[in-house]
N, C-alpha and C positions, 0 to 999 in steps of 0.2 A: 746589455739587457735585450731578451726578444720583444719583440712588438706580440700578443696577447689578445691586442683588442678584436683583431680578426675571430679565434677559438671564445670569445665571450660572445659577440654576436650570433655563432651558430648557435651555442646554448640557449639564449633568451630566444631566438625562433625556434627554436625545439617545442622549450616550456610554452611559448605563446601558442603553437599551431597545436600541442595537447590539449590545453586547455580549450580553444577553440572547438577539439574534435568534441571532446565532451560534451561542451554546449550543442553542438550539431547531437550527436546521439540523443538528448531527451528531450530535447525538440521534436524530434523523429520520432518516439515516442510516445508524446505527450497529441501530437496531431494527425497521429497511426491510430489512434485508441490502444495500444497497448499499454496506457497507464489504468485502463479499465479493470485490468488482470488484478492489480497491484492495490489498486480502493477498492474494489468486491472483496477481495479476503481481509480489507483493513475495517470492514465496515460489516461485516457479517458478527453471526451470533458469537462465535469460537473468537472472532478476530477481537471483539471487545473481551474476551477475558471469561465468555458465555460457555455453556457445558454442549445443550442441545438446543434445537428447535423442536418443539411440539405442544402438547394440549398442557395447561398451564398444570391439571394434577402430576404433570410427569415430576416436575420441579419437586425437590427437597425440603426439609422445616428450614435450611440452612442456605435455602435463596428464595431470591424474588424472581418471581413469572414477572417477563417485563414485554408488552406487548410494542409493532412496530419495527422493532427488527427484521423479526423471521418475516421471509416472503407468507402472504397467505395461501391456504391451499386450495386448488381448482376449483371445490366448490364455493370458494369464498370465506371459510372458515377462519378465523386469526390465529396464528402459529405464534406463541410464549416462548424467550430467550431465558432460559434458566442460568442467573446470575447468583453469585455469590454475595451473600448479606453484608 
């Protein structure tokens, strides 16, 4: 019989220094602000399931103007997320 146990331990450091990188990468991420990119489009009007932003007559009979979403506009106006009923 060969001995194994040598070819098993480089495995498990393999899998452990992967896993490890990963944790490094969204770390790196998470205190870069590139998880910014990633909740802007999670949390915007489109990202909930919303059609447009704009004046709440734009919306449908067959959604709801849902204000708070949309950024307001320059002059301070509230911008409507036109959601599905």
């Amino acid at each position: 019989m060969k001995n194994r146990k040598g070819a098993e331990l480089s495995v498990n450091v393999i899998i452990i220094a992967i896993v490890a990188l990963v944790v490094l990468v969204v770390l790196f991420a998470i205190f870069t602000g590139r998880m910014g990119i990633f909740t802007k489009s999670v949390s915007d009007c489109t990202g909930k399931g919303g059609r447009i932003c704009g004046d709440a007559s734009q919306c449908s009979d067959t959604e709801n103007a849902i204000p708070g979403i949309c950024p307001s506009t320059k002059d301070g106006k509230i911008q409507y997320c036109c959601m599905p009923k």
